[in-house]
N, C-alpha and C positions, 0 to 999 in steps of 0.2 A: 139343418141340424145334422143331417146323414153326411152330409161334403163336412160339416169339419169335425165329425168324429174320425174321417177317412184320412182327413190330413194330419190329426192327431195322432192315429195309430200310425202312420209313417213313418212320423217324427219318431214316435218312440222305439220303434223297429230299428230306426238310425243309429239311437243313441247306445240299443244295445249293444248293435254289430260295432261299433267304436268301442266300446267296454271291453267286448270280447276280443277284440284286435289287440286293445294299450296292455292285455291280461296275457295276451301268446307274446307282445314281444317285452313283458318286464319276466316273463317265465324264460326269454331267448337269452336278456342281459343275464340275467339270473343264473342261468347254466354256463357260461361264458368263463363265471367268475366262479365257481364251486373249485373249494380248497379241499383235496384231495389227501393234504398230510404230507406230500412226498418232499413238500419244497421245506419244511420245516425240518424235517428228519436231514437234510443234505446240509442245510445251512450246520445243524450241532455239531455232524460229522466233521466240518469244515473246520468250528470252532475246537473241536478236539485234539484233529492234528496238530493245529499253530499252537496250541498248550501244550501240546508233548512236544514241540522244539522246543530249544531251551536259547534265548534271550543272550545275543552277544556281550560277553563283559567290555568294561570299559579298560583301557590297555594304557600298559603306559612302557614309553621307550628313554632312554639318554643318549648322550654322544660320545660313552664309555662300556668297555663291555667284561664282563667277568671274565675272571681271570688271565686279561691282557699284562703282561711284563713289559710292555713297552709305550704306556700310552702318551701321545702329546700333549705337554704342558701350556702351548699357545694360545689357545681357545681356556674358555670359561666352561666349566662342567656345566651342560645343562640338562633338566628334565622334561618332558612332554607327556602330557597327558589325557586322554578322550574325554575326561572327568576333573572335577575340583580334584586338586590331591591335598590331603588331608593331611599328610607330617611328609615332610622330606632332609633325612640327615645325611653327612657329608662328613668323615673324622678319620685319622690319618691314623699308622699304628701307635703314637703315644698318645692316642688321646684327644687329642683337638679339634677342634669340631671349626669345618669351614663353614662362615658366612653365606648367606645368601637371599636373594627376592623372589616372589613371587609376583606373576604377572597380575592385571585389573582381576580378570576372570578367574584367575586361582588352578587353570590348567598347564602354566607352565614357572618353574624354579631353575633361576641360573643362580650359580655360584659369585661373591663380589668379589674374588682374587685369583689368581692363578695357580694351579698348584705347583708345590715344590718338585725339585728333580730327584730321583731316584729315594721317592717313599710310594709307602703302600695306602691306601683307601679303602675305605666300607662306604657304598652307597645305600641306604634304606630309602625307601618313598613308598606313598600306598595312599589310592585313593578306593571308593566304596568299593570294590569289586576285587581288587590285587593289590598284592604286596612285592613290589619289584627288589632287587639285592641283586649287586654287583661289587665282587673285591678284585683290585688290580693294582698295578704298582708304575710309576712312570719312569719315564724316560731317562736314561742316565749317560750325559755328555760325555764323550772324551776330556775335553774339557771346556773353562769359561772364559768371558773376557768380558770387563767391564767398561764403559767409555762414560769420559764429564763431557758436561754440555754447556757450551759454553754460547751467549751469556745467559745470567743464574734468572730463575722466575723471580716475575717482577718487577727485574730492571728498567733502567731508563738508559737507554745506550746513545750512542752518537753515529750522524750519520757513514762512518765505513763500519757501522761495527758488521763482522762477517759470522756466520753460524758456524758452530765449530765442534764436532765431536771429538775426543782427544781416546783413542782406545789405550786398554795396558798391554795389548801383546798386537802382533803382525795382523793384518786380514788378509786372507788369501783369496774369499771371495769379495768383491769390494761391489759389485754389482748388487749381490744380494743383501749384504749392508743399505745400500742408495735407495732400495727398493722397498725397507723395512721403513722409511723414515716418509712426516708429512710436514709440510712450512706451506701453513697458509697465512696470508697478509691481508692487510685491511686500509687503503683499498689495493688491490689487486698488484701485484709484482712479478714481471719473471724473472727468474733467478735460476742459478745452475752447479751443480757437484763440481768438487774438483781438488784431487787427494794431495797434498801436501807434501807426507808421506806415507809408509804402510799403515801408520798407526794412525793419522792422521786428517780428517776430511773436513771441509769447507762449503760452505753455502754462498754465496752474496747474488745482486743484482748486478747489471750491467754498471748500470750510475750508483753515486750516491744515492742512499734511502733520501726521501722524503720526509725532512720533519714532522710527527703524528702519528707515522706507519705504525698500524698494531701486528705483530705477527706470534703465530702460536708454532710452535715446534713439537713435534712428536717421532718418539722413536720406539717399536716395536720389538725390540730385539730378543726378550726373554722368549725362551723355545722356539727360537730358530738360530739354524744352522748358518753362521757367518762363512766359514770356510774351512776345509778338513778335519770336519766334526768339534768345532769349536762354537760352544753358541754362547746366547747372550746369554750374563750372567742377570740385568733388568734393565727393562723399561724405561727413558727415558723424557721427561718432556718439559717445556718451560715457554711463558706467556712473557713478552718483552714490548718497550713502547722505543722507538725511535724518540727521541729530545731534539732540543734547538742545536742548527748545523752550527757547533763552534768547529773552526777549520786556523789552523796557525800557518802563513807560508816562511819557512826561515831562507833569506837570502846571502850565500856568502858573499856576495859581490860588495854590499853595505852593512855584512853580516848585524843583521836583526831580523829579529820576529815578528814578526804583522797576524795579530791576530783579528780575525774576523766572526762574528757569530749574526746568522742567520744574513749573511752577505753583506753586513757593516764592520768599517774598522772599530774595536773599541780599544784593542793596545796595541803600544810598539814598545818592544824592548832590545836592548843591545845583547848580543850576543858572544861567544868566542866557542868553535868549533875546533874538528880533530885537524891537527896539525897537517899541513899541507901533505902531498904526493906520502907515498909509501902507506904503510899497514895502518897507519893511524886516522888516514881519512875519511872526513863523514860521506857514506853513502849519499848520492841526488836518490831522490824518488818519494813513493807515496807510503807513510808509513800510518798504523791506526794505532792509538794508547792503549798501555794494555795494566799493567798492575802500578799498583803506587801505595806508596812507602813513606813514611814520614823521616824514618830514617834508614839506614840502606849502608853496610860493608861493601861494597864494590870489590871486586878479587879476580884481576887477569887469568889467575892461574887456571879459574873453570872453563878460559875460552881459547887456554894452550898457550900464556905468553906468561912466563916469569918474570920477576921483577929486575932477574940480570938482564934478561931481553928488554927490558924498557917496560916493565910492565907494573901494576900499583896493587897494594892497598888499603883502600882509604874509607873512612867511614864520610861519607856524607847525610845534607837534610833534603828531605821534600823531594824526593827524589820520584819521576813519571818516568814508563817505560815505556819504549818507541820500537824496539825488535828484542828478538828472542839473542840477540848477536852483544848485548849487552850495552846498547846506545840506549841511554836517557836523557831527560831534562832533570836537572839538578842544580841544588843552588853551591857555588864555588869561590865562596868569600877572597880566597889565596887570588883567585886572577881577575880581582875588580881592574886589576889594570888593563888587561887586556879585552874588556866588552866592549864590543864596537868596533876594535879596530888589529885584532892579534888572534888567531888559533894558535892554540897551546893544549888543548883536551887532546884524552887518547881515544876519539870519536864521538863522544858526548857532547850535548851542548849545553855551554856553562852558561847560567846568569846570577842577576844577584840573588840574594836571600829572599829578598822582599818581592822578588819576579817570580822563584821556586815557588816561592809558599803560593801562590798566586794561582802557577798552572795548577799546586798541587789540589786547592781548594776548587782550582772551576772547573777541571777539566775531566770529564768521564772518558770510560772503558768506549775505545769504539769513536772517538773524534778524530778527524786527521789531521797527522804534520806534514807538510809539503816540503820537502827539501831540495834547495837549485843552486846550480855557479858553484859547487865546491870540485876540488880536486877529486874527487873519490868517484869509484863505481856506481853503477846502479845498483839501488836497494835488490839482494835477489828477493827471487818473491816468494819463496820458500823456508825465509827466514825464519816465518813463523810471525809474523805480522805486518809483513812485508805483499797480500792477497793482490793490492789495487795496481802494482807492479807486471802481475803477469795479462799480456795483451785478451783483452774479453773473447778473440777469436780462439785460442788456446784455453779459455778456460771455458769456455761454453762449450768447446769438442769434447771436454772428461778428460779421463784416463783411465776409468773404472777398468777395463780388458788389460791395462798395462800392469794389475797387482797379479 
């Protein structure tokens, strides 16, 4: 009984010196961790400073600046902003208030038109935090110059039809004209500038278009500077489709017209061209149709030859234009005698009424007439629809440095 009271009282002696140990080291953990206050006190101090800075506004900038006297009209007014902006106006001094979108996210507004030359503007915009304001006034050219573009959106052309900007005054820089403009195609064509004259600039490919070809045209010209401070007066642009290749070859040799479309004959008709050797003969060469007329005054005298010179005139029907030099197809009831086998035109080429009305109904802007075997010169190619004449190696080099 005495042995195991002795190993009872052991055991208990054990258990307290473990008590007394788990008791010094939860009083060791326990000191380790004792909050002091000081880390609480540093942290508010911490929170106090960042409250007394004061929270960056949200900002907002444009791509115009108050009171500029000269700002460019090229670009679209826009605004930006680090926040949603909440009203943004745009109104000139009488009044008018420009257009404009806002981006998905609501921090940025561009304007949908360009502004005019030499007026003034009020910009307001303001999102939560600021209210931006800028007044200025744009640009004011020396002066302008407008250019047609030819052919019109929409169309369906044939294939020589050539691009063609027609300006109303001289261009001095013609590079930076070339550089304003974009002709893309569908599918894929290269193609090359190549000025006419000063007022005048051309586009085409090496070959014939491709029946289908879709091409878009663009021109940038409003607020910039064409050439010794003369800018565009606007913008330019027009979507055209290439049509089936109709192509006429006329030969004086059997003088008639062989018409082809899409590389099949489907007519022949007789012909009578301009009168052998001298002033009156028709051009050989490649020419593309260009206006047409149902009926048409023809008059020598616009192209320097009076009627004591041998010169006419004459009202004719149906009448298709082949160069700017006054050579059409037209119909010429007076010389059924001579189709087929007699020139007696003063370079035109006659046929019957029933042939006129014919080209006049099938044949579009932009088709070509082949002309071979007459007495006359080559078409020049500066006639003015006269493009497929000048050799692709000269027209693919430019001239743009020669205006």
């Amino acid at each position: 009984m005495r042995f195991h009271t002795t190993t009872s009282v052991a055991s208990t002696l054990r258990r307290v010196t473990a008590a007394v140990a788990a008791v010094g080291l939860t009083l060791t953990v326990a000191a380790c961790t004792i909050n002091t206050g000081e880390g609480e006190e540093s942290q508010g101090a911490a929170d106090q400073v960042a409250q007394s800075e004061e929270a960056p506004k949200d900002t907002i900038t444009a791509n115009v600046e108050d009171g500029d006297d000269s700002t460019p009209v090229a670009d679209m007014v826009d605004v930006n902003s680090d926040s949603k902006l909440t009203e943004v106006t745009l109104t000139n001094e009488a009044g008018g208030e420009v257009e404009g979108k806002k981006s998905k996210d609501g921090k940025k507004w561009t304007a949908s038109e360009k502004l005019g030359y030499g007026r003034t503007y009020t910009l307001e915009a303001k999102n939560k935090d600021e209210t931006f304001t800028a007044e200025f006034t744009t640009e004011s050219p020396a002066g302008q110059t407008n250019a047609a573009l030819s052919p019109l959106d929409g169309s369906t052309v044939g294939v020589g039809q050539s691009v063609s900007f027609q300006f109303d005054t001289a261009i001095t820089d013609r590079k930076a004209v070339e550089d304003l403009i974009s002709i893309k195609t569908t599918p894929h064509v290269e193609g090359a500038f190549y000025w006419i004259s000063n007022q005048t600039l051309r586009w085409r490919p090496e070959e014939y278009w491709a029946p289908g070809t879709k091409v878009d045209v663009e021109g940038d010209f409003y607020g910039h500077d064409l050439g010794g401070g003369v800018y565009g007066e606007a913008d330019r642009s027009a979507s055209f489709t290439i049509g089936d290749a109709l192509r006429a070859v006329v030969d004086d040799s059997d003088k008639t017209m062989t018409i082809y479309q899409n590389g099949e004959v489907i007519k022949t008709m007789p012909v009578s061209l301009g009168r052998d050797g001298g002033r009156w003969s028709t051009p050989n060469g490649v020419y593309q149709i260009g206006d047409q007329y149902d009926r048409l005054t023809m008059d020598s005298n616009t192209f320097g030859y009076s009627e004591a010179e041998g010169g006419y005139i004459t009202d004719v029907d149906y009448a298709t234009q082949m160069s700017y030099s006054g050579i059409y197809i037209h119909s010429a009831p007076w010389a059924s005698w001579a189709f087929g086998n007699t020139n007696q035109s003063h370079g035109c080429i006659n046929v019957s009424p029933a042939d006129a009305k014919w080209v006049y109904e099938n044949f579009k802007r932009g088709d070509i007439v082949e002309v071979k075997n007459t007495t006359g010169e080559q078409l020049d190619g500066h006639d003015g629809l006269g493009d497929w004449n000048i050799p692709w190696e000269t027209w693919s080099a430019g001239n743009a440095d020669q205006g």
